[in-house]
FIPA-917398 format. One line per field, with one value per residue (C-alpha): y negated, x, z; residue in three letters; residue number from 1. Coordinates in steps of 0.2 Angstrom, whole numbers. Layout:
py	[Y_...]
px	[X_...]
pz	[Z_...]
code	[ALA_...]
pos	[NUM_...]
This chain:
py	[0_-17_-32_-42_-26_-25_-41_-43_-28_-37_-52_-41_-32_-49_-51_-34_-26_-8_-2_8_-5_-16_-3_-1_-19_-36_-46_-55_-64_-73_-84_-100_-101_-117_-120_-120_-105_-117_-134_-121_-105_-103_-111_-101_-85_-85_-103_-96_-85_-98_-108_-93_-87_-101_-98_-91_-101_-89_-89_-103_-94_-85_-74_-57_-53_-60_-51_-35_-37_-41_-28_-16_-22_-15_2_-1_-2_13_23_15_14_34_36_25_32_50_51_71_65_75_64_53_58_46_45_43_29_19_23_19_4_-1_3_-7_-24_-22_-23_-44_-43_-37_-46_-63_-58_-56_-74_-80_-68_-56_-68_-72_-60_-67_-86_-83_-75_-92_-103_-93_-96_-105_-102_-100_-82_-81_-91_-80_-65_-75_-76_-56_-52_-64_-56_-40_-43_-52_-70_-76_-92_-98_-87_-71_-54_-40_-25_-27_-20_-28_-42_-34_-15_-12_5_0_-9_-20_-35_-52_-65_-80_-96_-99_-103_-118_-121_-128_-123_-128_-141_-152_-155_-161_-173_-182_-198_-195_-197_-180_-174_-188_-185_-164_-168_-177_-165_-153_-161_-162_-144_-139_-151_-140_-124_-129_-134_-117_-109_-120_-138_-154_-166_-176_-161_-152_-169_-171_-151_-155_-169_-159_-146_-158_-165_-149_-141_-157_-154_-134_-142_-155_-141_-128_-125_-133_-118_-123_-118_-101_-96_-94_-78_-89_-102_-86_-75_-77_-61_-61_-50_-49_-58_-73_-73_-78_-89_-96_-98_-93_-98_-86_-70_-60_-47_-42_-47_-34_-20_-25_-23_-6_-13_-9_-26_-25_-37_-46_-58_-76_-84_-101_-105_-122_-117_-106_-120_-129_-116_-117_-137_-136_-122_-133_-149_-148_-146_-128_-137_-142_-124_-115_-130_-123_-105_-106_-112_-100_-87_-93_-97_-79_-70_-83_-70_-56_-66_-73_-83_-100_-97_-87_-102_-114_-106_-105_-123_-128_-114_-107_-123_-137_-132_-119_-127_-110_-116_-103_-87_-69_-57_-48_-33_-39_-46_-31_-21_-32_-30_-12_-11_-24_-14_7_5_21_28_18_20_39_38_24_36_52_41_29_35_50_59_54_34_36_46_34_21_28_30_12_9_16_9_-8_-4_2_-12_-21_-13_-14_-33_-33_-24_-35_-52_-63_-74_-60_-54_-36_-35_-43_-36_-18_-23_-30_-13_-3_-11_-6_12_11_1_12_15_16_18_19_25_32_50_51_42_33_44_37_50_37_26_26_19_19_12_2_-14_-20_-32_-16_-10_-24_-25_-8_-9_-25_-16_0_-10_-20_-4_3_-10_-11_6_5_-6_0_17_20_14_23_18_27_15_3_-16_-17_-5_7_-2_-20_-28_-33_-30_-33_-32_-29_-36_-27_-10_-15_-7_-13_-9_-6_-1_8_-6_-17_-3_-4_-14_-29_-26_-7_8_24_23_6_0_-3_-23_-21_-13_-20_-39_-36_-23_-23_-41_-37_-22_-32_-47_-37_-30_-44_-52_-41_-54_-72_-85_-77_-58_-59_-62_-45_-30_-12_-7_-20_-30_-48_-51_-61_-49_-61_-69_-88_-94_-80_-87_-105_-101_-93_-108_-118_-108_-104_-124_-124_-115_-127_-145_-134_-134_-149_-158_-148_-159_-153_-171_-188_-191_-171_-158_-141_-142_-131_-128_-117_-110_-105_-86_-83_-92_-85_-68_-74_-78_-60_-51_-58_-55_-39_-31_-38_-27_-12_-16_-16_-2_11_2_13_30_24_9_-4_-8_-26_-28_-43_-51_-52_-43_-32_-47_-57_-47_-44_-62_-64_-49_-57_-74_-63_-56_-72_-85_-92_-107_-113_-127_-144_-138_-122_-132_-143_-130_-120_-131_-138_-122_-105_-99_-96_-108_-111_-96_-109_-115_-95_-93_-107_-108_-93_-92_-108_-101_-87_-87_-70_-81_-96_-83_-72_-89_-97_-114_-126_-134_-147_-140_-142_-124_-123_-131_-137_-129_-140_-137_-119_-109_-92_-83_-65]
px	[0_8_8_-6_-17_-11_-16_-32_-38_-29_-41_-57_-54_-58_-72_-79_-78_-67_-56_-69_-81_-70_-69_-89_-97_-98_-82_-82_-65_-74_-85_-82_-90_-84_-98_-119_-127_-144_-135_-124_-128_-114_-100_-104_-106_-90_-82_-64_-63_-64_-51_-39_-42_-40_-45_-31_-26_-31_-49_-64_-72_-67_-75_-73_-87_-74_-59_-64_-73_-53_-48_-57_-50_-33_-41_-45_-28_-23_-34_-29_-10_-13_-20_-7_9_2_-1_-5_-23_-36_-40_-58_-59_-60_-44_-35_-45_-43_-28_-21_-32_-24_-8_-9_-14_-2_13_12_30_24_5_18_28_13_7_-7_-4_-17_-30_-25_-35_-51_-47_-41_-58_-67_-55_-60_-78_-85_-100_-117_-116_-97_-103_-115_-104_-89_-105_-109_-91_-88_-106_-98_-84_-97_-93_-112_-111_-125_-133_-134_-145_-146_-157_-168_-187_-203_-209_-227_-222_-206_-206_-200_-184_-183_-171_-170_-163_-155_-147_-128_-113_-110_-92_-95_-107_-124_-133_-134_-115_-119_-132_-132_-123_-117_-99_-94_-104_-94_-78_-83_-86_-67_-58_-67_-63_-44_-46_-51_-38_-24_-34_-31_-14_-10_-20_-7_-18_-6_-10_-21_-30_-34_-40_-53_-56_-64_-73_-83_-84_-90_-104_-108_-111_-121_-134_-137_-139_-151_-161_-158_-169_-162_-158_-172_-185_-176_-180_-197_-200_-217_-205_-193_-209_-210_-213_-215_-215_-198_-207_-213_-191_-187_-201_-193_-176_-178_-160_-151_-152_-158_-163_-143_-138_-150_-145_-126_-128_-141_-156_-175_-181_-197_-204_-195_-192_-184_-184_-183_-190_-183_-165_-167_-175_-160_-149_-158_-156_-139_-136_-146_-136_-120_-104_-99_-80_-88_-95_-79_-71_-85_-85_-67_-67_-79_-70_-55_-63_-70_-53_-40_-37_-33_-18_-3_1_-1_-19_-23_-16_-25_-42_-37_-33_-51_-63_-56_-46_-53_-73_-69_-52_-45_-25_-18_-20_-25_-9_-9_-14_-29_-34_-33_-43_-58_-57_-55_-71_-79_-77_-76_-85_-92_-77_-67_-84_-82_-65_-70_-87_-76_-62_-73_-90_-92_-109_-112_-110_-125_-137_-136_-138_-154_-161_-159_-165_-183_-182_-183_-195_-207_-204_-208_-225_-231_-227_-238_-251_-252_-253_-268_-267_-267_-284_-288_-288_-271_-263_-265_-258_-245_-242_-245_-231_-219_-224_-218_-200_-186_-172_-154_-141_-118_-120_-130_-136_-129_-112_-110_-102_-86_-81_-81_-73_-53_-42_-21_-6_0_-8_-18_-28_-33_-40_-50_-56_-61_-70_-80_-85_-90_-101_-110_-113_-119_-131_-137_-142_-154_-166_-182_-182_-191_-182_-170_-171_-157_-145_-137_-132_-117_-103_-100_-86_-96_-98_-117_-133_-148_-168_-173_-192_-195_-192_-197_-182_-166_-148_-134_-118_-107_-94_-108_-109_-93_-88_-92_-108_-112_-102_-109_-102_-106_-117_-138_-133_-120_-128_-145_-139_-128_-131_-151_-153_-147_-157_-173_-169_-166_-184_-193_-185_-200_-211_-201_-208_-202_-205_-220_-225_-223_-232_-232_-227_-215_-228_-228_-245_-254_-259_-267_-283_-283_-286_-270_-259_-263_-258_-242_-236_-242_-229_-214_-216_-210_-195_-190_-194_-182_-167_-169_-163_-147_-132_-114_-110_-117_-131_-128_-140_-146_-163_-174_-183_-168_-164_-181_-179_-165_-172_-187_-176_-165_-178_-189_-174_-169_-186_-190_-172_-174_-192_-182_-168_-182_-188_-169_-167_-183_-175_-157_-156_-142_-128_-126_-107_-96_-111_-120_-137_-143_-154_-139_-127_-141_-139_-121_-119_-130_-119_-103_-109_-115_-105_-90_-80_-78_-69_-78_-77_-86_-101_-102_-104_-116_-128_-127_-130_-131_-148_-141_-136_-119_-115_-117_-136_-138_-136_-144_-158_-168_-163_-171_-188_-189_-194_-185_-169_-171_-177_-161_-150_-162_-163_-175_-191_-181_-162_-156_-158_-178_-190_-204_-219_-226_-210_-206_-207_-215_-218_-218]
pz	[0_-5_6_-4_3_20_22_14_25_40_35_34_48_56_49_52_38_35_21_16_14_4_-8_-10_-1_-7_-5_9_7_-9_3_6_24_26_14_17_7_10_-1_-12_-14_-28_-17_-2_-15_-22_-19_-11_-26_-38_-28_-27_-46_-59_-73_-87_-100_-114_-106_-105_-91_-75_-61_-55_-70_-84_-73_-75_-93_-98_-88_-99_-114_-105_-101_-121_-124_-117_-127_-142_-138_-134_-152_-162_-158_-165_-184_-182_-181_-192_-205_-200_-183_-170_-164_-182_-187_-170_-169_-186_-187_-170_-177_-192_-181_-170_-184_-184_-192_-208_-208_-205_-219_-230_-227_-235_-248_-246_-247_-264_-274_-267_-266_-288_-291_-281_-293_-307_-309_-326_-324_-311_-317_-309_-295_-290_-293_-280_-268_-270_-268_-253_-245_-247_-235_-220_-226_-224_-236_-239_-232_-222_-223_-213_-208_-195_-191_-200_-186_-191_-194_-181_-189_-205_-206_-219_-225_-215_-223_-214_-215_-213_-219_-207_-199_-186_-171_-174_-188_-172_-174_-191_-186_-168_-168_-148_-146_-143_-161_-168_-161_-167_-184_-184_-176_-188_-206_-197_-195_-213_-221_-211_-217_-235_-231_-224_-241_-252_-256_-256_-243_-253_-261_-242_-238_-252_-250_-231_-237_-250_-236_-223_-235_-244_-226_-220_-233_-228_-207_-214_-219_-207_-190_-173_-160_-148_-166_-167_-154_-158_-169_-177_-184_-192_-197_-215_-223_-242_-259_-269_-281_-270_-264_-282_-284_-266_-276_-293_-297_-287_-297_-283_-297_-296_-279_-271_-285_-280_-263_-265_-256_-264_-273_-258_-246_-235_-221_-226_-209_-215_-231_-232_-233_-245_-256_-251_-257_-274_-275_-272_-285_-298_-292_-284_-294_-295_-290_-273_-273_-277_-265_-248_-253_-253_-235_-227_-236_-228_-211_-208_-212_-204_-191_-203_-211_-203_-188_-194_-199_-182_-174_-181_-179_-163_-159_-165_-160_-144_-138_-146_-143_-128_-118_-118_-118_-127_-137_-127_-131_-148_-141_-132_-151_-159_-146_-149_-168_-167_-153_-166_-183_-176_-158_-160_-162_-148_-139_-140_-131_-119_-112_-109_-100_-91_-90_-79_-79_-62_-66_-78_-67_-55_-69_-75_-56_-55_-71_-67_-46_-58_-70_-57_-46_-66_-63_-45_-48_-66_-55_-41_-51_-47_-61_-75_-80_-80_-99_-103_-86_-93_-110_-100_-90_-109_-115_-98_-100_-119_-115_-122_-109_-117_-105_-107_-125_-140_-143_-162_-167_-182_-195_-202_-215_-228_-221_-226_-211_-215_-205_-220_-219_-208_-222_-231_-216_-211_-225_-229_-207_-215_-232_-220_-210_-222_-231_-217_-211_-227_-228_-218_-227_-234_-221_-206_-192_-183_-166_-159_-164_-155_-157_-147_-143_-127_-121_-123_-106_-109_-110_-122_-122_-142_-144_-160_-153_-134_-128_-116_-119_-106_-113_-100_-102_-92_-80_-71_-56_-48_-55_-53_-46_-42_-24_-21_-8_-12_-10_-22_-35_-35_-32_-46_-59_-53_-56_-74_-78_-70_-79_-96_-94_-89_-109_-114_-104_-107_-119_-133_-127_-123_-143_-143_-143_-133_-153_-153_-166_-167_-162_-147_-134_-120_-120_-121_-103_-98_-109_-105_-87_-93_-103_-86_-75_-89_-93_-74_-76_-93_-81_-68_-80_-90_-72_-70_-77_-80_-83_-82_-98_-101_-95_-98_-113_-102_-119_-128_-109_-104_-110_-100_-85_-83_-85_-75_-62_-62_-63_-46_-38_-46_-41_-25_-22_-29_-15_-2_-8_-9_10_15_8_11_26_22_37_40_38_44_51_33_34_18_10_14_5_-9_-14_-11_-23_-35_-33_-34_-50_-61_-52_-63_-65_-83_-93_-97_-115_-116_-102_-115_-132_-121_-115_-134_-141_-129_-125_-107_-94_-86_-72_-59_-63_-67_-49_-38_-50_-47_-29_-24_-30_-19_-1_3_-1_12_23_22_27_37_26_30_22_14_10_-7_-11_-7_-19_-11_-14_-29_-39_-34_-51_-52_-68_-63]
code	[UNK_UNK_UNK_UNK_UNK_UNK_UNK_UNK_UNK_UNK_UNK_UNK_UNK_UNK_UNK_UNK_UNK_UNK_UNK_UNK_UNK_UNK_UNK_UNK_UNK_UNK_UNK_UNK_UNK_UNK_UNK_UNK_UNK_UNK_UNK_UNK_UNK_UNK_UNK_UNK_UNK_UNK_UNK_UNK_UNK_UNK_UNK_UNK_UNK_UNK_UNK_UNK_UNK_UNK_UNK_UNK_UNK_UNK_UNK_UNK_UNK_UNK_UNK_UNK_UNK_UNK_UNK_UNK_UNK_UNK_UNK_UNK_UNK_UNK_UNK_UNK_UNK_UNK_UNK_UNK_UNK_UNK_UNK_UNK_UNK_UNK_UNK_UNK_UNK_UNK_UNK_UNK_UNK_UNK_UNK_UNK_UNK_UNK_UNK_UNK_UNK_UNK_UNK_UNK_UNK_UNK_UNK_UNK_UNK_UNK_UNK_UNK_UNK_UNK_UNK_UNK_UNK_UNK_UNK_UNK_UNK_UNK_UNK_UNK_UNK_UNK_UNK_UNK_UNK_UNK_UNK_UNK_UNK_UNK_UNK_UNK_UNK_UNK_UNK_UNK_UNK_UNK_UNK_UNK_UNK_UNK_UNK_UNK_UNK_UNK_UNK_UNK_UNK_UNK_UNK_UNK_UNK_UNK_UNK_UNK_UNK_UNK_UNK_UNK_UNK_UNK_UNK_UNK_UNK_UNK_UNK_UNK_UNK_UNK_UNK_UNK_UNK_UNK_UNK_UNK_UNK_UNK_UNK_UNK_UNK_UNK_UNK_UNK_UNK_UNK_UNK_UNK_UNK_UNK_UNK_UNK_UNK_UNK_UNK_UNK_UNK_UNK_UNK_UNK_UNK_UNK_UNK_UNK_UNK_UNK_UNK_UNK_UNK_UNK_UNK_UNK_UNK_UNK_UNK_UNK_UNK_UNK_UNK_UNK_UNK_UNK_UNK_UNK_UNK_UNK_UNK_UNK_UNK_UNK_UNK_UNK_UNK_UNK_UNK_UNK_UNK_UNK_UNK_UNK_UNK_UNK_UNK_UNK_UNK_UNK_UNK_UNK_UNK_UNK_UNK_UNK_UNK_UNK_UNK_UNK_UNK_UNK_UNK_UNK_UNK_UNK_UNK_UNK_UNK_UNK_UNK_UNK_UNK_UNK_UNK_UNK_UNK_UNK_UNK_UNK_UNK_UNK_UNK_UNK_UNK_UNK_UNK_UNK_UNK_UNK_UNK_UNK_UNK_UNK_UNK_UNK_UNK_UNK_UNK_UNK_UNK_UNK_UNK_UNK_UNK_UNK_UNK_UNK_UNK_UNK_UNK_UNK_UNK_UNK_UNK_UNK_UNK_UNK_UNK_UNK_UNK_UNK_UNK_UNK_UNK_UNK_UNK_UNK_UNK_UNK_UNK_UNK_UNK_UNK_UNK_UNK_UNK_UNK_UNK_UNK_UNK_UNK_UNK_UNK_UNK_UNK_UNK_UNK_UNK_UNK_UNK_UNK_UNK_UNK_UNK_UNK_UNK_UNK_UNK_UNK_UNK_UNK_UNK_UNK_UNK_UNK_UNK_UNK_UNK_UNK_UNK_UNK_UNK_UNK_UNK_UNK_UNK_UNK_UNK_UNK_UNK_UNK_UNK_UNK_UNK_UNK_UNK_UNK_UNK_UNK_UNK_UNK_UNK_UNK_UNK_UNK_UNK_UNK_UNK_UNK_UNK_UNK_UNK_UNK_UNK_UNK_UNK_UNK_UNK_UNK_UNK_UNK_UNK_UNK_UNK_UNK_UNK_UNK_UNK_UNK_UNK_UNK_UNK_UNK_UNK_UNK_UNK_UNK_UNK_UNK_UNK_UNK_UNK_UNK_UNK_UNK_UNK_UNK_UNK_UNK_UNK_UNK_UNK_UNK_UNK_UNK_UNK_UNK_UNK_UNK_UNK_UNK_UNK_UNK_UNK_UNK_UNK_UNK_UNK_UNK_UNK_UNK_UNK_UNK_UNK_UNK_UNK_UNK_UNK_UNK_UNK_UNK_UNK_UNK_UNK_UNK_UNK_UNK_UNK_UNK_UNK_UNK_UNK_UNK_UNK_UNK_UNK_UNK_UNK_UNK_UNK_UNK_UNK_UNK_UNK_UNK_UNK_UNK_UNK_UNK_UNK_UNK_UNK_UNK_UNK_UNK_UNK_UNK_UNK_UNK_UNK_UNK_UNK_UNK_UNK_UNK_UNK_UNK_UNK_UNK_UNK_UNK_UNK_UNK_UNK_UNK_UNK_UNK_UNK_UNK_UNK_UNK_UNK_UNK_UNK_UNK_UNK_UNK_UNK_UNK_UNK_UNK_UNK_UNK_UNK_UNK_UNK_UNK_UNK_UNK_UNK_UNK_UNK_UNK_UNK_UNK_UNK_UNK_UNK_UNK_UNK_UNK_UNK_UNK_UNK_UNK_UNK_UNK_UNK_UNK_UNK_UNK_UNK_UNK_UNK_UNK_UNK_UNK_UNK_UNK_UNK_UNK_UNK_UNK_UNK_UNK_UNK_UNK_UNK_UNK_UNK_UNK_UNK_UNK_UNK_UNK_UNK_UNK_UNK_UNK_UNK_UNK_UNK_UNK_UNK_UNK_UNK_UNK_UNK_UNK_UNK_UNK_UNK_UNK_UNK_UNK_UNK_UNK_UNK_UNK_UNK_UNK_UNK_UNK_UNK_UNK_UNK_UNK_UNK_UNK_UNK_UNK_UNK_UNK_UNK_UNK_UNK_UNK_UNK_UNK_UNK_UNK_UNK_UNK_UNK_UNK_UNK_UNK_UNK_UNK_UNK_UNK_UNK_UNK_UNK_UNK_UNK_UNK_UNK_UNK_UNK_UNK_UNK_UNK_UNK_UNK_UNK_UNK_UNK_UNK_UNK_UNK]
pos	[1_2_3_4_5_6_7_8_9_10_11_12_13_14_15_16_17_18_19_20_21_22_23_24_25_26_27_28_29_30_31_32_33_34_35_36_37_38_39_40_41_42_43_44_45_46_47_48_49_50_51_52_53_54_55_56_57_58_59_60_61_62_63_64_65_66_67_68_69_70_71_72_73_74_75_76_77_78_79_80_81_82_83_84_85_86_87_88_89_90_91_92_93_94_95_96_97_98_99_100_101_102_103_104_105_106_107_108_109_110_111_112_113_114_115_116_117_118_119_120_121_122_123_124_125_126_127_128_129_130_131_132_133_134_135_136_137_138_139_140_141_142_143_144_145_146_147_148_149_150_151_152_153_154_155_156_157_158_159_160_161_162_163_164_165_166_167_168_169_170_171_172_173_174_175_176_177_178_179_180_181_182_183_184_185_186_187_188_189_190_191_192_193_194_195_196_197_198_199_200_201_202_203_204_205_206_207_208_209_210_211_212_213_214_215_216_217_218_219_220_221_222_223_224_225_226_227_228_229_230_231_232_233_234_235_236_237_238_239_240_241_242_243_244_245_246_247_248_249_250_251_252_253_254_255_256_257_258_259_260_261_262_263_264_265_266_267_268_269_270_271_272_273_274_275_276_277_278_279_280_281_282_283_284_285_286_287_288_289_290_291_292_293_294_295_296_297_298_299_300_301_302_303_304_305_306_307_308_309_310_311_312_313_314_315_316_317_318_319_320_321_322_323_324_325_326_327_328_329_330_331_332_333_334_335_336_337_338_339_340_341_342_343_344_345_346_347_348_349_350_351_352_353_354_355_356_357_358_359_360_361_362_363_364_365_366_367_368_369_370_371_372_373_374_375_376_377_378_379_380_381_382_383_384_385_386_387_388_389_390_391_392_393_394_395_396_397_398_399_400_401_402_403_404_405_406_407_408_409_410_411_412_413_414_415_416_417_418_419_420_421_422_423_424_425_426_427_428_429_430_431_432_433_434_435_436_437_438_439_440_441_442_443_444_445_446_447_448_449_450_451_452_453_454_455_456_457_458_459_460_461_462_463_464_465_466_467_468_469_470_471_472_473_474_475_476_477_478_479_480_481_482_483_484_485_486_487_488_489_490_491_492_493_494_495_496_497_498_499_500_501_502_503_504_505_506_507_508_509_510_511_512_513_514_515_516_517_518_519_520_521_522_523_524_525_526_527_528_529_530_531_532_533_534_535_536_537_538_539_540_541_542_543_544_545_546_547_548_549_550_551_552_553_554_555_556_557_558_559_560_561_562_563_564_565_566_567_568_569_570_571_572_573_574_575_576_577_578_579_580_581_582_583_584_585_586_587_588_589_590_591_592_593_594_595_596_597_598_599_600_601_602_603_604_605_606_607_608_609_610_611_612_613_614_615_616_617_618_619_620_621_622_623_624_625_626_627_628_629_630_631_632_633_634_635_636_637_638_639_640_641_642_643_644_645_646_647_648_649_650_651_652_653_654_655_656_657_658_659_660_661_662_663_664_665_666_667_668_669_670_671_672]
């Protein structure tokens, strides 16, 4: 045992917690005691944590969450450092293709070398185009290889048939963030778009253009992509599956944008010419003006740029770095670049998760962690149900749709049934571009294959090792990778406060998705289609427009604050996933009574786990791009917001009537 142990144990010996508590409790040595859990619930959390931890420099955020989701990616490395230095592998199995693919990545002397070389062929057939006819070929070719310019399509399940899955096409093919950074005249969008033309201009430096000629290059690009944000929805409208519902005949798509041969482009890319799902309509006739207008050199100038932009970190360092200077650091504040190795891990988990994922569950996911997973999984879902049962505001009518569609939620839990099958996929140590590019064709392929079939619901949308979780409307079912299921958040020998203050409030708030403002669109079948009777839904708007008034007031900085609008999915999540693991926790103590330890009793430790888990401390930069843009709200919000709404919480710490962390009873927010 080294020193640093010894004497954390001597300090929690103090404080009356064992060794063996440590390794299974909540930590007590991340309070801040000095702090009041009933004025800030996330300082007293995790406050002494945060002080002893900052954040890395190649990171925008930091908690014992984000510790151990990077510590994954060096269990990741193992596996994948195990697999390189072999090249006995049978040919297609798992382990040859990570491990080559991993191999190649990892050889930055000869991807320097290369330069901007391998991205030749592609920028030549962008600079070769004469025509529309080659334009459109350049925007197949680039479509092929994931660059979504102008726009993007993927599989995904008919909003009005969720058994069919059928093509969704989206816009795209905008540099930076959102259309907002396009659009707002306030300072920081201002100061963005600058730091963003600079950003391209050195881009087309790297790519060969003379000063002058990368200047003008970002120009075009600037203005070319202005037009496509001017037309595009704003992130609070996609959020709405009404404003992205519009399905319509192949024959209505063309008439949409009859200059785009859509005739070839779905032959090309092997998908039936059948109805589909534009979710906005206006871009696409954007897409159409622009293709009838716009100089096909400004064309080949953007489609140069987002070609260039998608694939910078395949080439060689100059181009990694500088789309690390603006993404990560400029728009994130991380101060420098994760270590190569950490990189190539997240490509590999990216492009072949099933096969990394393969390897990850037999090293990392014992039987016993997901038993235990999926008896927490249904101690939420029923505690889900007694509270739809109980609910006084519901009608009879609606409240069993409500409970119909609980008993049909689909329960994934550490990784899927069936594996992808990779056999035609061709991985070899030689060059890492060749590989990446063969990953990317794979998947597109792949994804598109599934278009026009009845939908397979057995497969996932993120990998094994993927440190999240995910509630899917359309096929009313919730997601929890094993990489999620690992501690601080879940252990299979943790205590009850530990795993249902963490892990619980995930899996509750994960289910209750399926009753937010956008869930709850959704049917029992996973249909697009109104299930509550008028007055029911009139008082659910009542109490979720609570929760958006709630998180409109919470500022990161002065004349910035969270748009409780675009948040108001996560936070009413956020909020039921609290309450309902908390009834399940009550619940597991009857069977199973939790100890009090180091003077904290069990609903004490419930919420401190809870605070443990989704308390962070993150850089100005990345507040500032999530409360522009992320559906969720920054960690600290995350944790005092749906706290102060529940009396279980001010009556674990004994907080008074008026303490910060108690909303009076007019304000307090209640959805489910």
């Amino acid at each position: 045992m080294n020193l640093t142990k010894r004497l954390l144990l001597t300090v929690l010996a103090t404080l009356g917690v064992s060794a063996q508590a440590q390794e299974i409790s909540i930590h007590a040595e991340d309070l801040d005691r000095s702090a009041d859990p009933c004025t800030d619930f996330h300082e007293y959390a995790n406050g002494t944590w945060r002080k002893n931890n900052p954040i890395p420099a190649s990171m925008s955020r930091w908690s014992r969450r984000w510790e151990a989701g990077e510590a994954a990616k060096t269990q990741l490395k193992d596996i994948l450092e195990a697999a390189s230095q072999r090249r006995d592998w049978p040919k297609g199995s798992p382990e040859q293709l990570i491990g080559d693919f991993y191999g190649a990545c990892m050889n930055e002397a000869a991807i320097d070398r290369a330069g901007a070389a391998p991205a030749q062929p592609v920028l030549e057939l962008i600079a070769a185009a004469k025509s529309p006819q080659d334009l459109q070929r350049v925007i197949r070719t680039l479509q092929n290889l994931a660059v979504s310019a102008p726009f993007s399509l993927s599989s995904g399940p008919d909003y009005h048939d969720p058994t069919r899955t059928i093509a969704h096409l989206a816009a795209s093919g905008l540099g930076l963030p959102d259309r907002d950074y396009y659009l707002k005249t306030e300072p920081r969008f201002v100061e963005a778009r600058d730091k963003y033309r600079e950003h391209v201009t050195r881009m087309f430096k790297l790519a060969g253009a003379s000063d002058a000629e990368a200047s003008a290059a970002a120009g075009t690009v600037f203005e070319f992509e202005k037009k496509l944000a001017e037309a595009s929805l704003d992130n609070v409208a996609l959020r709405d599956p009404q404003a992205t519902d519009h399905r319509m005949s192949f024959a209505a798509l063309t008439g949409l944008a009859p200059l785009v041969d859509w005739r070839r482009y779905f032959s090309v890319a092997g998908i039936p010419p059948v109805d589909l799902n534009v979710t906005e309509p206006k871009f696409l006739e954007e897409v159409n003006r622009l293709l009838k207008e716009a100089p096909l050199a400004d064309w080949q100038t953007y489609l140069r740029w987002q070609f260039l932009n998608a694939w910078a970190n395949g080439l060689s360092a100059p181009f990694v770095e500088e789309s690390f200077a603006f993404n990560s650091a400029y728009l994130q504040g991380a101060k420098e670049m994760k270590p190569r190795w950490k990189r190539c891990a997240e490509t590999t988990d990216s492009l072949l998760g099933d096969a990394l994922g393969q390897k990850y569950v037999e090293k990392y996911f014992p039987p016993e962690a997901k038993e235990r997973a999926q008896q927490m999984v249904a101690n939420l879902v029923a505690a889900m149900h007694d509270t739809l049962a109980g609910l006084t505001w519901m009608s009879p009518e609606t409240r069993q749709k409500a409970l119909e569609k609980l008993g049909t939620l689909n329960r994934k839990i550490g990784y899927p049934d069936k594996w992808k099958d990779y056999r035609e996929l061709a991985i070899a140590r030689g060059s890492y571009w060749s590989d990446l590019t063969a990953a990317t064709l794979w998947g597109v392929r792949d994804d598109r294959a599934l278009i026009g079939k009845a939908t397979d619901r057995s497969r996932w949308g993120e990998t094994p090792p993927t440190s999240d979780a995910y509630y899917n409307p359309l096929l009313n079912e919730i997601v929890f990778p094993a990489g999620i299921l690992q501690p601080p958040g879940f252990d299979a020998k943790a205590v009850d406060a530990v795993n249902y203050g963490g892990i619980g409030v995930v899996i509750g708030h994960e289910i209750s998705h399926g009753y937010d403002d956008e869930g709850a669109q959704f049917d029992a079948q996973g249909k697009l289609r109104n299930w509550w009777s008028p007055e029911d839904l009139t008082r659910f708007h009542e109490r979720t427009a609570c929760v958006a008034r709630q998180f409109d007031g919470y500022y990161i900085e002065p004349n910035i604050h969270h748009n409780g609008q675009l948040v108001l999915g996560e936070s009413i999540a956020d909020l039921a996933g609290v309450k309902i693991s908390y009834l399940a926790f009550q619940k597991a103590q009857q069977q199973h009574a939790a100890p009090t330890i180091g003077g904290l009793s069990p609903d004490q430790q419930f919420f401190i786990a809870w605070g443990q888990w989704r308390g962070d401390e993150i850089r100005p930069e990345q507040q500032r791009l999530m409360v522009q843009g992320d559906p969720h709200p920054i960690a600290k919000y995350r944790v005092i917001g749906p706290v102060s709404n529940l009396a279980a919480f001010a009556q674990a710490f004994s907080c008074k009537p008026d303490a910060p962390m108690v909303r009076s009873a007019k304000d307090r927010c209640e959805v489910w």
